[in-house]
C-alpha positions as CSV (number, residue, x, y, z in Angstrom):
1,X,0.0,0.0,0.0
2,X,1.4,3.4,-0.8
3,X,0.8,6.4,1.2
4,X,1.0,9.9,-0.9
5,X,1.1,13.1,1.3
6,X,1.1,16.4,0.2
7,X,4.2,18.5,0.9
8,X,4.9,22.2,-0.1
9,X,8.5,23.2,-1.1
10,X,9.9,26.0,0.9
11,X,13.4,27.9,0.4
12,X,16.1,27.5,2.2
13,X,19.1,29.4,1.4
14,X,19.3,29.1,-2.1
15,X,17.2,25.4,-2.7
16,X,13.9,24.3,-2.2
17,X,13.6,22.1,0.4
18,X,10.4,19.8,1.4
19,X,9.8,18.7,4.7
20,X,9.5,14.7,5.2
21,X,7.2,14.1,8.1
22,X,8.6,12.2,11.2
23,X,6.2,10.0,10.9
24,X,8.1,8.1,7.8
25,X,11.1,7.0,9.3
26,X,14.4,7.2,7.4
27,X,16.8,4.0,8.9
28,X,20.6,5.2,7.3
29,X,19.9,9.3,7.1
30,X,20.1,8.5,3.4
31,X,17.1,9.5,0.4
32,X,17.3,9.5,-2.9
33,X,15.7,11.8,-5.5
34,X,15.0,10.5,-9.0
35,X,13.5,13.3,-11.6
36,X,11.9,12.3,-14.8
37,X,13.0,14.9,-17.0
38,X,10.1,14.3,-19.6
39,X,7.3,14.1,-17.1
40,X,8.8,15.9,-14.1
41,X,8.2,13.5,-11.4
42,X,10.2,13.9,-8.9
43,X,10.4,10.4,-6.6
44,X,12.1,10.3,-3.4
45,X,13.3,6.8,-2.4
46,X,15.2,5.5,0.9
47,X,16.5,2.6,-1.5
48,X,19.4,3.6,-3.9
49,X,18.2,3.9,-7.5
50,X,21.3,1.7,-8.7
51,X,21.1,-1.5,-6.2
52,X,24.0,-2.9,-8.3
53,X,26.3,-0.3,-8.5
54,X,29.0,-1.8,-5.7
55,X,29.1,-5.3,-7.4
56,X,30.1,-3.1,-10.7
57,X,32.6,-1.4,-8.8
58,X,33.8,-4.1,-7.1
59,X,33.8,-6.0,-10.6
60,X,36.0,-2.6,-12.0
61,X,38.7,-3.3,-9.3
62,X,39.4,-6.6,-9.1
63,X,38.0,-7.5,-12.9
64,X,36.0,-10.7,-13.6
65,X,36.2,-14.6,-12.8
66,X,38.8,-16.8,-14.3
67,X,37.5,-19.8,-15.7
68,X,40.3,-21.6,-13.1
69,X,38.4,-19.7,-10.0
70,X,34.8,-21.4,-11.0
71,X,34.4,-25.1,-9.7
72,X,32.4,-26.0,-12.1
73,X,33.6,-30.1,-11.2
74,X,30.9,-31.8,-8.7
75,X,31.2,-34.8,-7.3
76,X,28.4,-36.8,-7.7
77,X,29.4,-39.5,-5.0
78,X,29.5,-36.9,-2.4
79,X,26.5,-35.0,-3.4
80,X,24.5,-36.7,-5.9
81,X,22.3,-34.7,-8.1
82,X,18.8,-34.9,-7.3
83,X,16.1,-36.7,-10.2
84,X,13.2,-34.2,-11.0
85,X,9.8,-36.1,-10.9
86,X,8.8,-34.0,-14.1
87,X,12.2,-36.2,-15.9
88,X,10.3,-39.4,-14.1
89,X,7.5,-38.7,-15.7
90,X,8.8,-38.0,-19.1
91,X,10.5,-41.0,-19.3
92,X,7.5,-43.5,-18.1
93,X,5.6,-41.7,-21.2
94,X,7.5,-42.2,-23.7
95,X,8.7,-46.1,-22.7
């Protein structure tokens, strides 16, 4: 459910500013403000508009996986992959 309050922009200093009531709690002191330049929606979000953006940077600084780094080996003994009744039943039709 999604609550929409009205809020009137005020100046302070040289900005607008909006008040956010205290009644929405904000956990990490952090917002973020999206505008739509073609509409002119402004959205303001406590969840960063680019969730992925540390794995990229992480990705930038110590570059992707070698194909050595990924076990892509199982051992079947230890662990055996498990039969999927949908292949069971595939089978029994076509016997």
């Amino acid at each position: 459910m999604k609550n929409v309050i009205e809020v009137k922009p005020f100046k302070n200093g040289g900005s607008n500013a909006v008040r956010i009531p205290a009644s929405f709690k904000i956990e990490n002191g952090v917002v973020y403000m999206t505008i739509d330049e073609e509409s002119g929606d402004i959205t303001i979000s406590s969840r960063s508009p680019k969730p992925f953006a540390k794995l990229f940077k992480l990705l930038d600084e110590i570059g992707p996986i070698s194909e050595d780094e990924w076990n892509l080996e199982r051992d079947n003994e230890i662990a055996p992959w498990p039969e999927r009744d949908s292949l069971r039943e595939l089978e029994e039709h076509f016997k």
